[in-house]
C-alpha positions, 0 to 999 in steps of 0.5 A, a space after each residue: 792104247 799103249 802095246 804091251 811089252 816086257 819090262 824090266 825094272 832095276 834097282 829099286 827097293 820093292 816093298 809088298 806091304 801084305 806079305 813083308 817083302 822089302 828089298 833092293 830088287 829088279 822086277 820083270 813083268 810080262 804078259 801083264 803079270 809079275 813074272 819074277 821078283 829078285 831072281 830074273 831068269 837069264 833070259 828075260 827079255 825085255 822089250 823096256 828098261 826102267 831104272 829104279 834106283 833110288 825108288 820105291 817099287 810098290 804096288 799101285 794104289 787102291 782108292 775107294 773114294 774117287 769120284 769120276 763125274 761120269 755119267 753125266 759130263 761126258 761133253 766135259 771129258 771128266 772120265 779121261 782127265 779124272 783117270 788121267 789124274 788117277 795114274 798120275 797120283 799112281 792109282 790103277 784101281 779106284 771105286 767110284 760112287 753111285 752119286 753120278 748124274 744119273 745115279 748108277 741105279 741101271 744095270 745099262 749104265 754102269 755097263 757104260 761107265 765100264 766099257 768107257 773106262 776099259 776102253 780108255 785102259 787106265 786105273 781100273 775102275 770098280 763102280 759102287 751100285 746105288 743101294 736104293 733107287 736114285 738113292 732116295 732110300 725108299 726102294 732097293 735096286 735090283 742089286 743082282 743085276 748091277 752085280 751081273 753089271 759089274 757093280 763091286 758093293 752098294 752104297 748111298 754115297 752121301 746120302 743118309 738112309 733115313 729109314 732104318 726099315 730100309 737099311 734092315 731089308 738092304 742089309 738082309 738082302 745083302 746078306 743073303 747073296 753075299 754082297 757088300 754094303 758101304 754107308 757113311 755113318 751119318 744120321 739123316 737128320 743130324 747130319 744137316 750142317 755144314 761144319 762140324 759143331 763147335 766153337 769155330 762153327 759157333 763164333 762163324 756161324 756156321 750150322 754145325 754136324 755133331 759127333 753124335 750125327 756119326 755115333 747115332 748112324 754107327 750105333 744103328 748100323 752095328 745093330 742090324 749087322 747083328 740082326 742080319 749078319 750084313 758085311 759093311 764098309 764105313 766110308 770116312 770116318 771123321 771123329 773120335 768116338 767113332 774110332 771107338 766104336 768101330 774099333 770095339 765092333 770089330 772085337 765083338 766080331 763083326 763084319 766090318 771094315 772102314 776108312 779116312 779120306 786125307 782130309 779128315 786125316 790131316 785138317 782141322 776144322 780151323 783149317 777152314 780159315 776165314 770162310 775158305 770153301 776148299 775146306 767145305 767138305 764131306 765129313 766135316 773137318 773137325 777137332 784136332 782130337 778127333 784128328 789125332 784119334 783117326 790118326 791112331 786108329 789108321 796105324 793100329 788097324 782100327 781104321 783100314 784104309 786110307 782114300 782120297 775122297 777125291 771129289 772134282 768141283 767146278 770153279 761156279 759151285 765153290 766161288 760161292 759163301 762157304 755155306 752154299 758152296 759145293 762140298 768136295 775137294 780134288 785129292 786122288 793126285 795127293 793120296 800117296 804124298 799124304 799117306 807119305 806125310 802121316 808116316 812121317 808125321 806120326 812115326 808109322 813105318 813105310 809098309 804100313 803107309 803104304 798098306 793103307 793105300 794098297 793091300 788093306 783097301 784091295 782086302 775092303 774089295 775082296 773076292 768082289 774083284 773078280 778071279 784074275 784081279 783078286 790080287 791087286 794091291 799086292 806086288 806078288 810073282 803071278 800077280 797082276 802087273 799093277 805097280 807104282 814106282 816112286 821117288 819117297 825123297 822128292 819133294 814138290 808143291 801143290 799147285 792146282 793149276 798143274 793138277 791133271 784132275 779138271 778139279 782144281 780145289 783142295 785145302 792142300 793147295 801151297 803145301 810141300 808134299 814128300 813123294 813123286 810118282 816116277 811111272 804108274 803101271 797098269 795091267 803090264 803097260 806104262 800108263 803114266 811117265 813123269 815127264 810126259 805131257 798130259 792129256 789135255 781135256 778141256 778145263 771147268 
């Protein structure tokens, strides 16, 4: 664990996307705070100085969707080199999904992730409890005490309740004591396929996902949250009718927010290519209209947040037929540079990209944080000392081989990407330096 020390960062243009601050600033930190933006007391003493000139100074990043492997690969060291990737890509606060092996249905283990995680002190990381146990979707958890653990929402990951009997009572209990409830809007039985439907997937065939897979789920959903009251997070949205629903939920006032993973954001399903596994994901790519749709709605509020999805594979599970490979892609190191690339892409403003990776997706967490870290995502005077300093200029390729994540899969792989981590800071230590060697953990 590195010491922790005063530093000072000079020179940067520090943008807080929640409360509008954008300027050319220093930044003090100590005591693993925010000690002053702008006006530095005369006597600050600084124990490290970082030049910022020419980056950006932004809060570190907040990612919904990353998948740790652990439990499960701790013979792999999947926690050191996930987390390692995650400051890398200037993440300091991710969530990570009950669908490990185990599932993270016991209090015990998600108490040992955490205790793992914080010993290794690098991006926080905020578990999602199974909704169910061994999300078979037949019995709910004992969510109470997966809360005491640490659990922050309860999820099915990618696991369709099939039951809407079952998802009423989750959602009641969840209701009742005030815990949130994340679900892919997927229905159980349409949702078998493995592209999304199509001519594409028809001409390759492909067993294909329809749009109303998502529109069934999302319409289910909507109804018991009226019934229940329940607070619902959408992981990944993938469609354009799914843009409209939820964006009309929201002005019929429910408790609702959602998300895009960066792949759903940026591809198409022609991406898949000639039967290239790297694009067999969950959701399914799909149409450029539905892309354009997500797009839209991520810079107009309808979509909250934009997540990584990132989901490490090993070379065995994607080195099969497209239809029998491992769905998932490496992408935690690649969330900045992509939520850089739609901003140029679309013409959205810099605040807002970086809203979506930070404050909005802190906001999705909410109080769940916990009363000293409630104001991650956020670059504020007394806030905690969670920044990312970047150089948006700085172009670079993307080679999975120099990816520090162990899964070296993405659709990505060859793009030139905008936007170059120079530090990644969490709780007042530098856990990442451009430069640096990486950790070393042994590859799949």
């Amino acid at each position: 664990m590195k010491t922790m020390t005063n530093i000072l960062i000079k020179g940067g243009r520090v943008i807080d996307p929640a409360s509008g601050f954008d300027e050319i600033a220093d930044v003090a930190l100590a005591d693993g705070a925010v000690a002053a933006i702008k006006n530095i007391p005369a006597d600050f003493q600084s124990g490290q100085t970082i030049d910022a000139s020419g980056c950006i100074v932004a809060p570190g990043l907040v990612d919904l969707a990353v998948r740790l492997r652990e439990p499960g690969h701790e013979h792999e060291r999947m926690l050191e080199s996930e987390l390692a990737a995650a400051v890398a890509g200037g993440v300091t606060s991710l969530v990570c999904p009950p669908d490990t092996d185990p599932v993270l249905d016991e209090p015990g283990l998600v108490e040992m992730l955490r205790y793992r995680a914080e010993k290794l002190h690098q991006s926080r990381v905020y578990p999602l409890g199974a909704l169910t146990r061994n999300l078979a979707g037949e019995t709910l958890s004992e969510m109470l005490h997966l809360t005491e653990a640490g659990c922050v929402a309860f999820s099915q990951a990618e696991v369709p309740l099939a039951s809407t009997q079952v998802m009423q009572r989750a959602f009641q209990y969840a209701s009742t004591f005030g815990y949130a409830v994340w679900l892919r809007p997927q229905d159980f039985f349409l949702g078998q396929g493995v592209a999304a439907s199509g001519a594409l997937a028809t001409r390759m065939g492909l067993s294909g996902v329809p749009v109303a897979a998502e529109t069934i789920a999302l319409h289910t959903i909507f109804e018991l949250m009226k019934a229940t009251g329940a607070r619902v997070h959408l992981c990944r949205l993938s469609s354009a009718a799914g843009v409209a629903l939820v964006r009309q939920a929201k002005l019929d006032g429910l408790n609702v927010t959602c998300d895009v993973s960066i792949n759903s954001l940026h591809l198409t399903d022609g991406d898949i290519g000639y039967f290239d596994s790297r694009a067999r994901l969950n959701p399914p790519l799909r149409q450029q209209r539905d892309r354009d749709a997500l797009r839209a709605g991520l810079a107009d509020g309808a979509i909250d947040a934009l997540v990584s999805d990132h989901t490490p594979v090993d070379e065995d599970a994607k080195a099969l037929p497209f239809a029998e490979s491992e769905a998932g892609a490496t992408g935690v190191e690649l969330l900045l540079s992509l939520a850089l690339k739609w901003s140029a892409d679309s013409a959205v403003s810099l605040a807002r990209a970086l809203a979506v990776i930070t404050s909005a997706p802190a906001a999705v967490l909410g109080a769940s944080l916990g009363k000293r870290q409630n104001r991650v995502g956020r670059l504020l005077v007394g806030g905690v000392a969670d920044l990312c300093v970047f150089d948006a200029t700085a172009a670079w390729t993307v080679q999975p081989a120099a990816l520090r994540s162990q899964g070296k899969h993405t659709p990505f792989s060859g793009y030139e990407l905008p936007g170059r981590v120079r530090y990644t800071i969490v709780d007042g230590r530098v856990e990442f330096q451009a430069g640096e060697s990486p950790h070393s953990p042994r590859n799949f």
